[in-house]
C-alpha positions as CSV (number, residue, x, y, z in Angstrom):
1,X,0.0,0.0,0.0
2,X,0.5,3.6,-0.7
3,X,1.1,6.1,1.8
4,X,-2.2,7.5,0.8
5,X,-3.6,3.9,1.5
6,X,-4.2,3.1,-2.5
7,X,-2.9,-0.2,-3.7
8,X,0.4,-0.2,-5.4
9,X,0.7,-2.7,-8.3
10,X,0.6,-6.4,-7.4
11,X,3.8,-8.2,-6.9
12,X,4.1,-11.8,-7.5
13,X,5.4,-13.3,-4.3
14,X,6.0,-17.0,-3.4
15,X,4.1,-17.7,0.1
16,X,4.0,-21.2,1.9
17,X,1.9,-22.3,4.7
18,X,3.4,-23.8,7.8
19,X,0.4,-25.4,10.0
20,X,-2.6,-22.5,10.2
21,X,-0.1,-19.7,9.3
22,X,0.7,-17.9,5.8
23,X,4.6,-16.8,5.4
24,X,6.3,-14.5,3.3
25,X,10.3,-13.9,2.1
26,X,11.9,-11.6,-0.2
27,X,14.0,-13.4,-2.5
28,X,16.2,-10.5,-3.2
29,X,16.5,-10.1,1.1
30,X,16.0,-6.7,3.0
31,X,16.6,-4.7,0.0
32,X,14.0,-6.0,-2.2
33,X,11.8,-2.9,-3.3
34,X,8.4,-4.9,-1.9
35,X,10.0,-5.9,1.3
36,X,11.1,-2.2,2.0
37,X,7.5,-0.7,1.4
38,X,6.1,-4.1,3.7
39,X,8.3,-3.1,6.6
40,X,7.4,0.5,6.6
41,X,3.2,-0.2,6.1
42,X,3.3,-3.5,8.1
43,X,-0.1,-3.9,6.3
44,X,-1.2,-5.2,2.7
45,X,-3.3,-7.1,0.5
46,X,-3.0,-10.6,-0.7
47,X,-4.6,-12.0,-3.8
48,X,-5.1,-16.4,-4.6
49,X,-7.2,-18.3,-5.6
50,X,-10.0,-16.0,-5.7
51,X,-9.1,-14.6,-2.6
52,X,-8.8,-11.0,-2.2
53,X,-7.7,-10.3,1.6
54,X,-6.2,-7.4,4.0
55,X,-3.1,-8.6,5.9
56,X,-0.8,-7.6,8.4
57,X,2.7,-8.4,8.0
58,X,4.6,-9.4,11.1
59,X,7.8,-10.7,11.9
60,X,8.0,-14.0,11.7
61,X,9.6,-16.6,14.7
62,X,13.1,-17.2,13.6
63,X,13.2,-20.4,15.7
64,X,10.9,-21.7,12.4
65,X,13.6,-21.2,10.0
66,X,14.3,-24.7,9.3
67,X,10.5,-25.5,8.9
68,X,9.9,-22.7,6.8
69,X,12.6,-23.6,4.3
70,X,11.4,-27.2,3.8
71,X,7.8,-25.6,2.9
72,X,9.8,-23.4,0.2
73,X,11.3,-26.4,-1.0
74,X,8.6,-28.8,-0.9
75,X,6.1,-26.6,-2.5
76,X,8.3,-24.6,-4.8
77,X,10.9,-27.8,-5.5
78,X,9.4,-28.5,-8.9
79,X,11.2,-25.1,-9.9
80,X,14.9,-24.5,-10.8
81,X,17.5,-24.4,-7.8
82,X,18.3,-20.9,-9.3
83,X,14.3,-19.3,-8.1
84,X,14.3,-22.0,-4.8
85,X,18.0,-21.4,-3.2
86,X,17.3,-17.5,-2.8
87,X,14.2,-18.2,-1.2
88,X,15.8,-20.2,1.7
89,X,19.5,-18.2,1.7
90,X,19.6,-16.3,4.9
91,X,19.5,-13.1,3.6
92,X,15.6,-13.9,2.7
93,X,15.0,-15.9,5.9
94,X,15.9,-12.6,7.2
95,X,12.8,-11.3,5.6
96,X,10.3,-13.7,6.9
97,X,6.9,-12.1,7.4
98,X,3.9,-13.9,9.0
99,X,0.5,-12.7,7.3
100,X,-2.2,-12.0,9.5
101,X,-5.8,-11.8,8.2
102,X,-7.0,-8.2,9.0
């Protein structure tokens, strides 16, 4: 979202589910351009399936690191090594957002 609370344009992001909860990582780590706009809004929208939905973005529990990068792997696996390895490097582990329904 826009300072102004508008929408900026969508932004293709890979997000995994561990148990009930939705996670989020920037590929390109803290300075990816979507990551930068997330930390400063701590609030968006995601769109799936159908699914329109306001989130809120919060920091995820680093203790589910592990966990987190065998959901990246065994959901995104079927990809090249090249689009899966960023998502589990730790510069996009540091980026791990939670996304609350809101």
């Amino acid at each position: 979202m826009r300072p102004d609370g508008t929408l900026r344009n969508p932004v293709t992001i890979w997000v995994i589910r561990h148990h009930d909860d939705l996670y989020i990582r920037s590929a390109r780590g803290p300075g990816g351009s979507w990551f930068r706009h997330a930390q400063e809004r701590c609030e968006g929208r995601i769109q799936a399936g159908g699914t329109d939905k306001a989130v809120t973005l919060t920091g995820a529990d680093h203790g589910l690191d592990d966990q987190i990068d065998a959901a990246y792997r065994a959901k995104y696996g079927r990809y090249s090594a090249a689009y899966v390895d960023p998502m589990v490097s730790p510069q996009a582990r540091a980026t791990t957002l939670r996304l609350v329904p809101g």
